[in-house]
Structures are given as C-alpha cells and as structure tokens.
N, C-alpha and C positions, 0 to 999 in steps of 0.2 A: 219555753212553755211546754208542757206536761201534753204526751194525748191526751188524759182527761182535759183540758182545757180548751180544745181544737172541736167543736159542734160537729155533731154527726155527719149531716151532712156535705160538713167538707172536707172526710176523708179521705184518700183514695181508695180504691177497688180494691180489695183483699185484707185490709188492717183491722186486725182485733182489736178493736175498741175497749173490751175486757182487761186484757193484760198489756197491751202498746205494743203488739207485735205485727210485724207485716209478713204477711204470704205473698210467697211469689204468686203470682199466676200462672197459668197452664200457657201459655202464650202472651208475653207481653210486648211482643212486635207483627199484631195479629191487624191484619188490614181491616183499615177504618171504613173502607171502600167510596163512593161517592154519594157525594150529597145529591140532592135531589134535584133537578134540573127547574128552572125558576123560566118561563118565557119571555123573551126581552118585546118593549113595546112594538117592535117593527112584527116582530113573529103574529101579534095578532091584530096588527093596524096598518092596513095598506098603506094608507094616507099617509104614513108615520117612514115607512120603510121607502116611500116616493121619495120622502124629505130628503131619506138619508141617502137614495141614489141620486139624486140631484146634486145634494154637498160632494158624493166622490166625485162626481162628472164635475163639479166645480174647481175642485183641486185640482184632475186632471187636463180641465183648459189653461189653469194658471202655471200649469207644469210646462205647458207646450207656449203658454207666453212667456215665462220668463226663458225660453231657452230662443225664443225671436229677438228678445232683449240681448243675450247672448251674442249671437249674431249683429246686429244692430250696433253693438258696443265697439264692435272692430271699425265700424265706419265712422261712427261719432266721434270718440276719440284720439288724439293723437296719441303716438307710441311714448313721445314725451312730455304731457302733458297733466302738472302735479296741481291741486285740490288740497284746501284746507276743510274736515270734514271735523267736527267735533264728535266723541273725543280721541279718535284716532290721531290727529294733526295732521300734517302735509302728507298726502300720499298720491301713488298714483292711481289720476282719476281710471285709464283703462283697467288695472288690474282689480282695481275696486269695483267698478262695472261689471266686470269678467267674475273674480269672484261671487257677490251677491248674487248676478241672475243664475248662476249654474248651480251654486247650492241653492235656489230656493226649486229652479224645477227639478232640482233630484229631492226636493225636501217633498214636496206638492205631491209625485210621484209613491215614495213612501206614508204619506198624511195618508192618502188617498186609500191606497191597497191595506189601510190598518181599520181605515173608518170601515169601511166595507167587508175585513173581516169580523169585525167588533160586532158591527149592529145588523149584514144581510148574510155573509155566510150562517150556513150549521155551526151554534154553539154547542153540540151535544157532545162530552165528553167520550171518548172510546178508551177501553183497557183494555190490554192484549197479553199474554203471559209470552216471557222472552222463550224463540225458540232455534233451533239451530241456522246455521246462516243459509246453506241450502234448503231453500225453498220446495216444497213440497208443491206439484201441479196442483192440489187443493188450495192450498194456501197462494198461490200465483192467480187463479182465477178469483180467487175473496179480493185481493190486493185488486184488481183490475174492479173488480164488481163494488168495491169502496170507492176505488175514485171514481168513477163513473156515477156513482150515489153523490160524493163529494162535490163534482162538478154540474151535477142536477143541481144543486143543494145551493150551490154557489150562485145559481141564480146567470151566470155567466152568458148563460147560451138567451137565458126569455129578457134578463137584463140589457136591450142594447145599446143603452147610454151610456150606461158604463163602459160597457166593451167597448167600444168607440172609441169613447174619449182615451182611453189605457192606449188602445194601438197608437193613437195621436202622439200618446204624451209619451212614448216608447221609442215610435218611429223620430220625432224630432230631436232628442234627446244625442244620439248621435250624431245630427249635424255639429254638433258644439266643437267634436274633435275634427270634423273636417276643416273647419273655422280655426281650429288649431292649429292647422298647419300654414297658417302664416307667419307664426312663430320663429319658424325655419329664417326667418326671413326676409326683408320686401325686396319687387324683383331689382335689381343694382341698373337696370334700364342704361347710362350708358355714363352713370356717375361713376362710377370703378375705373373711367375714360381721362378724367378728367380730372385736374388740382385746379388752386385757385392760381397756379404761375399763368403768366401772360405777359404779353408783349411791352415794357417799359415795366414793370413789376420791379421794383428795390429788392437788393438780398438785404433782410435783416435780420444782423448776427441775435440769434436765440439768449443769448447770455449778457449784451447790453442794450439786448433793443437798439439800436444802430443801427444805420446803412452801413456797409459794408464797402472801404475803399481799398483798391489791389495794393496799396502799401500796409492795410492789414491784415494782411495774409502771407507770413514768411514762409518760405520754402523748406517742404519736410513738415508743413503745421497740419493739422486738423481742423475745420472750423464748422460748424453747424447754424444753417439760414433757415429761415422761414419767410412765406415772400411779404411784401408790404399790405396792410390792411388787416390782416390778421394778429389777433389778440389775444392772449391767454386767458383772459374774462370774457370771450365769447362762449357761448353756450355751446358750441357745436365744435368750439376748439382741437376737440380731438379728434372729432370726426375729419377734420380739413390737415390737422397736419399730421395725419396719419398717411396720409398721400402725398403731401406738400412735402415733409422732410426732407431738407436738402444736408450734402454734406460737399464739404470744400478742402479740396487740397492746392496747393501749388509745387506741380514737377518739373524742370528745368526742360524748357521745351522741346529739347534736343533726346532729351528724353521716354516723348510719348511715342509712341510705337505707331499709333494707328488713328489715319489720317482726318477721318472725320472728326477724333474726340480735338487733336489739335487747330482742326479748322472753329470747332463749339466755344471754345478755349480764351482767353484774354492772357497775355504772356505767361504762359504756363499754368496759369488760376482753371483748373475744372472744375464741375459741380453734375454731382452724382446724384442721384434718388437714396436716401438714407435708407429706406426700406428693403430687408430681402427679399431677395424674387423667391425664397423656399416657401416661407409661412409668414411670413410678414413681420420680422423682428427685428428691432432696428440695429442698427452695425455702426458699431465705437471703440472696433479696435483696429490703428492704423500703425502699419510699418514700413516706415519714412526711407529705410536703404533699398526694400524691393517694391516697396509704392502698394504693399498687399493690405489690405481690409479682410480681414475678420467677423462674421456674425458671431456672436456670443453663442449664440442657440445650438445650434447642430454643425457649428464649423463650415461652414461654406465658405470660402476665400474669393476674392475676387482680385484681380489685377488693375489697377486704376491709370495704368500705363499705358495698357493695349484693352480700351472701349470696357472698360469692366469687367470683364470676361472672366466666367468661371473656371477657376485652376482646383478646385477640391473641392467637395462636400456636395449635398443633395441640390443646391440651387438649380435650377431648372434652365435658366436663362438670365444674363449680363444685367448689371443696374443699368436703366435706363438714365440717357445725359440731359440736364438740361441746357440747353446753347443761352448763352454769357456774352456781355461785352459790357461797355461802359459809357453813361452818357453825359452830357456835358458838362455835370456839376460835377464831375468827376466818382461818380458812387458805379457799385456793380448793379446792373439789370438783367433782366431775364428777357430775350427775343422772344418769347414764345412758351408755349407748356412743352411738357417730356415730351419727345416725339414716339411714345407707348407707354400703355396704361403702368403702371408702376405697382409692384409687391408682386404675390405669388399668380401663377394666371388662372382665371376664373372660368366658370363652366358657360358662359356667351360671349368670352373674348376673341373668338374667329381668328 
C-alpha cells in the first residue's frame, strides 16, 4: 500500500504525506515520561482500605497456621507412612504434610506483603536520573527523608493489624527449621542396643531359608544367618538385619586363640556380627588359611581366630560374637543377643 492510501491520521510523526517521505525527528528516543497518577479505591475510601488490611492480616494468620500445621505434621505422621492421594498416587503422607503446609505459609506470607503493597502502600511513581555511586550527603539525607516518607506512607507504623500479624507470621515461620532438625534423626534410645537374636533363636542360613545344622557348615566355609522369625517381606527387614547380620565360619578348634570366642563356639562353628565396627558395611571377604575377614569398604581386617580383633584398617573395635550352641533337634541357636551393641559406636553408647 502507497502513503497515499494510509489516512492521515495514521501517520506517524514527521512523514510527508506529499511526497512518502519520513523525517527523522530531532529526538526519537525522547522520554515519554509518566502517566498521570489514577487514585486507587482504598486511597480515597477508608472503609475499602479497612477491607484490604483485614485480607493482609488474613493471609498473614493463615501464614502463621499453616506453619502450626507444619509442626503438627511431625507428630501426626509416621516417618513411614504412605497415602494414596489423587493424582499424585502413593506418596508419602509426612512429606506431603511437610511440603503443603510450609509452602503455603511462605506463599500466605508473600500473598500478603503484595496485597498490601498493591492496594495500601504509595502507588506514586518516583523517577530519578542515574547518578554516580558515591553518594553525596544531599542525596544521603533525600534517601533517608524518602524512606521515612515511604514508611509513613506504608501505613506500617498507624497500621497495627497488619504489623502484628507480619511479626506473627515472620516470627513462626522459622520454627519450621527447628522442626527440621528431627530429620537428623530419631533419638536411637536404646535400639542401636539391641537385634532381634535371643535366647533359643534358630540360625537361618540367608540363602536357603534353613535352620542351620553344624554338619552345614564345613571348615574354611563362610555362611551368612539371619535369626528365626525374620523375613525378607517384612517391612522393617532392613532395619532389623542390618543389626541381626550374622556371619559363620568353622575353625578347627585347636585353632582359636582366644578363650571366650571358643567357650561362644559349638565344635569350632563361631558366629560373628556381619557388620563393621568402622561405618557399618557388611564384610564378605573371608580367608580360610589365616581365618581373616575383610570389609570391602575401607579395608579393615579382622582375625576371627583371636575374638575378631582388629589387625588393619580404620575399625574402631572387634566384631562383636554371638554365643552359639545346639538344641535338641539338632539345629544351631542363639543363647542370647551380642553381648555389645554391634556396627560403628554411636554418640550414647557409654
């Protein structure tokens, strides 16, 4: 289309409509400056601007409830405890707890300080031309004399429902991370003490589900027990044989060095705590001429001849034994649990 054919009108600014030519202008990145300031309904109706410090103070009560929810969720909840929630599917109910209530008081929190700059702070626009970064004492005193206008303006100080409720929903918002620090962990109270071995407890070989009888256990073998009643389709399975882990050797009783493991002992058959006393990694490398066990992990060796005792590496202290013998059906049993807490030693183990 021709200029001629583009209506006056809707030219731009400098084009000869005569001949189709455009003139620059004398400035065509010349500031437009600001529009005209429009008052918003709160600015000139109290009744209107009540409305709208009532809604902050509402959001920030709901800020300071959901983070009680928060709180609250640590006690309702079990640590394992899974929720079918549509359309997420199965999850977990604490973290889903934990999640919602902490973003909605951080959400309630920010709702809140937006509503309130929107409709009861100063909307009045300020323009300031960019000026070096040292501050001039004139300009230091403006800067103090603006926010001090600003926080008039803000309503902050004659506003006290708002103020209020903001320290509320401020002040409780951190507890959420003190609450966090159960995370760390629940306190081990005196379960870190304790497996499920006990007294007439079956060894049951890991790898046939079996009792476990001293004719299956040849000398120089390795054998790995778990006690009776435990299951691999227990839910807690790993919580229990992570401490339960036993391991079995048979050394020619002439053999063992040290007096108590062969008093523990059934014809040369021990049974050691699988777990290392470093970090708690389990140990399944055995050598059957010097009777040494191996962690994988960081090499720690242990001597299964003389009470398990550390011969190398970071281990801290000997696998604990547990005492063994056999009862009338002929199957191995356990007398008793370890006589000490078994894996690496814990910060209330005395």
């Amino acid at each position: 289309m021709s200029t001629q054919e583009i209506p006056e009108e809707n030219l731009p600014a400098g084009q000869d409509t005569a001949h189709g030519a455009v003139k620059v202008a004398d400035n065509p990145f010349a500031d437009p400056g600001l529009p005209p300031h429009k008052p918003r309904v709160q600015d000139i109706d109290e009744k209107a601007a009540r409305r709208s410090e009532r809604a902050v103070a509402y959001m920030f009560i709901l800020s300071m409830l959901a983070t009680v929810g928060f709180i609250a969720s640590y006690v309702i909840f079990p640590v394992d405890k899974n929720v079918y929630i549509w359309p997420f599917g199965h999850v977990s109910a604490l973290n889903f707890a934990l999640g919602w209530t902490l973003g909605l008081a951080l959400f309630f929190i920010g709702a809140g300080a937006v509503h309130w700059a929107r409709t009861l702070m100063s909307d009045v626009e300020m323009a300031d031309e960019r000026h070096p970064i040292a501050a001039t004492p004139e300009v230091k005193a403006q800067v103090m004399a603006d926010f001090a206008q600003g926080a008039a303006e803000s309503g902050f100080g004659r506003r006290k429902l708002i103020r209020n409720t903001l320290f509320g929903a401020l002040a409780m918002v951190p507890l959420s991370g003190v609450v966090l620090l159960r995370d760390m962990g629940p306190l081990p109270e005196k379960k870190l003490r304790t497996t499920l071995w006990a007294k007439g407890k079956l060894l049951i070989n890991m790898n046939t589900h079996e009792p476990l009888r001293p004719e299956d256990v040849a000398v120089g073998s390795l054998t790995f027990a778990m006690p009776e009643g435990l299951s691999e389709h227990d839910h807690n399975f790993q919580v229990e044989i992570a401490k339960a882990a036993l391991m079995i050797v048979r050394i020619q009783p002439e053999d063992i060095k040290d007096k108590r493991e062969l008093e523990w002992s059934h014809e040369g058959i021990v049974a050691f705590s699988k777990i290392c006393t470093h970090v708690g990694c389990p140990i399944s490398l055995y050598e059957q001429q010097t009777h040494h066990v191996l962690c994988p992990c960081h090499q720690s060796t242990f001597d299964l001849s003389d009470g398990a005792r550390v011969i190398f590496g970071p281990a801290g202290h000997a696998l604990p034994q547990l005492r063994i013998g056999v009862n009338d059906k002929g199957f191995l049993e356990a007398h008793g649990d370890f006589d000490e807490p078994v894996g690496p030693a814990f910060w209330e183990r005395g």
